[in-house]
Each structure stands twice: as structure tokens, then as C-alpha cells.
C-alpha positions in Angstrom: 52.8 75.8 153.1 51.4 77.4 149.9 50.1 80.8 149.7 48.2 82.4 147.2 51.8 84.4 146.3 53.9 81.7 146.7 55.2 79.3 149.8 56.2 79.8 153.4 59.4 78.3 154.5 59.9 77.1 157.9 63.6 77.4 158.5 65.5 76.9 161.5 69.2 79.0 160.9 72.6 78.7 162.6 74.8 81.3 161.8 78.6 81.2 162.1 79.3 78.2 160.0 82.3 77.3 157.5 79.9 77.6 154.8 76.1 78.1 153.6 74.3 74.9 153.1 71.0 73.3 153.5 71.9 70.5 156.5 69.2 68.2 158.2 65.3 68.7 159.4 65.3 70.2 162.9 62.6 70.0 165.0 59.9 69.8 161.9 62.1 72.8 160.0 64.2 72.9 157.4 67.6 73.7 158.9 70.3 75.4 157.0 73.9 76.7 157.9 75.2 80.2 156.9 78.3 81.0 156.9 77.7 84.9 158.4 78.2 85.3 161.6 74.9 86.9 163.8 75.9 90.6 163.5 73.4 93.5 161.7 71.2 90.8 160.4 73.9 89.1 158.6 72.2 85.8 158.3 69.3 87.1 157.4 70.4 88.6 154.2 72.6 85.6 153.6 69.9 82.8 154.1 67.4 85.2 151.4 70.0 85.2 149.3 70.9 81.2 149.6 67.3 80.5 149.0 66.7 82.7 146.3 69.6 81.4 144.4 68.6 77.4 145.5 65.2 78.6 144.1 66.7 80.4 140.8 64.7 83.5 141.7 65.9 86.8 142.4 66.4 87.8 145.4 63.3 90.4 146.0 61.3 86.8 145.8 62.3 85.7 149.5 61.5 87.7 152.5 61.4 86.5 156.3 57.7 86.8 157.4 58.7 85.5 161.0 61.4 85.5 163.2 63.9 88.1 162.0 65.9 88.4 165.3 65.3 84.5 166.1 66.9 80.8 164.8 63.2 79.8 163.9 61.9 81.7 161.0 58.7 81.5 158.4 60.5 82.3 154.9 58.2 83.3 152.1 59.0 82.6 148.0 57.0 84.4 146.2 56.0 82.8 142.9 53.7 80.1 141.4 53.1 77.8 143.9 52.7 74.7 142.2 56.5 75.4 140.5 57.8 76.5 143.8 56.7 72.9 145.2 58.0 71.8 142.6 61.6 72.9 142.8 61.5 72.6 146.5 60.8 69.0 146.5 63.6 68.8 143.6 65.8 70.6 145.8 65.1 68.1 149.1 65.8 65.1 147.0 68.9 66.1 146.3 69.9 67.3 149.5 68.7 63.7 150.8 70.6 62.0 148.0 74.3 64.1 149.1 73.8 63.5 153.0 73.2 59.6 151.9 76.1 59.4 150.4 
């Protein structure tokens, strides 16, 4: 969803994997694997991070809006919008194009 500072992420986490990585669409989110485990918030610095650097942005750029003790959470990116759709939609099509192969 576009803001008038950026985008808002709908992301659905699970923490504890092998590695970080965006994975599939769950239940209408985006859902991505992070490789901390659910201890001190963790995740949530991990999956700012991960997005920040998906997004080439620094990391101030991404902050959790919603859901910072839950698996569901609204993400924000702060930036232009248009771009930010941009690289999103750049980013999705190549995460379609690895789990194709």
C-alpha cells in the first residue's frame, strides 16, 4: 500500500530458520524466513534489516508499524513511492522466477 512517505509491507515472519529469505505469499502476506530465533525481538531487527538491504536502503528506512510481538506485521519503507513499487515489484519477479525454477 503506498503512503505519502513510502509503502506499507504486509509481512507474515517465521523465525528460527536455516537462513533469511523471502519464501511464498501466506494468507494475502508476503512471507519471509529469518534465520534469528524469536528471543529480544531478534526477528524483528533481522527482517528490517533483510528488507532494507532487498530494498538498497539503509536501514533507518524500515520500521514495523504493526505487529512487533506477532508473525503478522505491517512493514513501512520509507522513500518515494513510485521507486519503492518499483523495486518491490522487481524484487517479486525475481523471487517468482528462483522458486520456478
Amino acid at each position: 500500500m503506498r503512503t505519502a512517505h513510502g509503502i506499507y509491507l504486509n509481512i507474515y515472519v517465521q523465525a528460527g530458520s536455516s537462513c533469511t529469505k523471502y519464501v511464498s505469499e501466506h494468507g494475502g502476506r508476503l512471507k519471509i524466513k529469518v534465520a534469528d530465533k524469536a528471543i529480544d525481538g531478534a526477528p524483528n531487527l533481522a527482517l528490517c534489516t533483510f528488507i532494507a538491504r532487498s530494498f538498497k536502503l539503509p536501514k533507518h528506512s524500515v520500521s514495523i508499524i504493526r505487529g512487533e510481538s506477532a508473525r503478522n506485521k505491517t512493514i513501512e519503507v520509507k522513500g518515494n513511492p513510485h521507486e519503492l513499487e518499483k523495486k518491490l515489484s522487481a524484487l517479486l519477479d525475481q523471487f517468482l522466477d528462483t522458486t520456478n525454477d
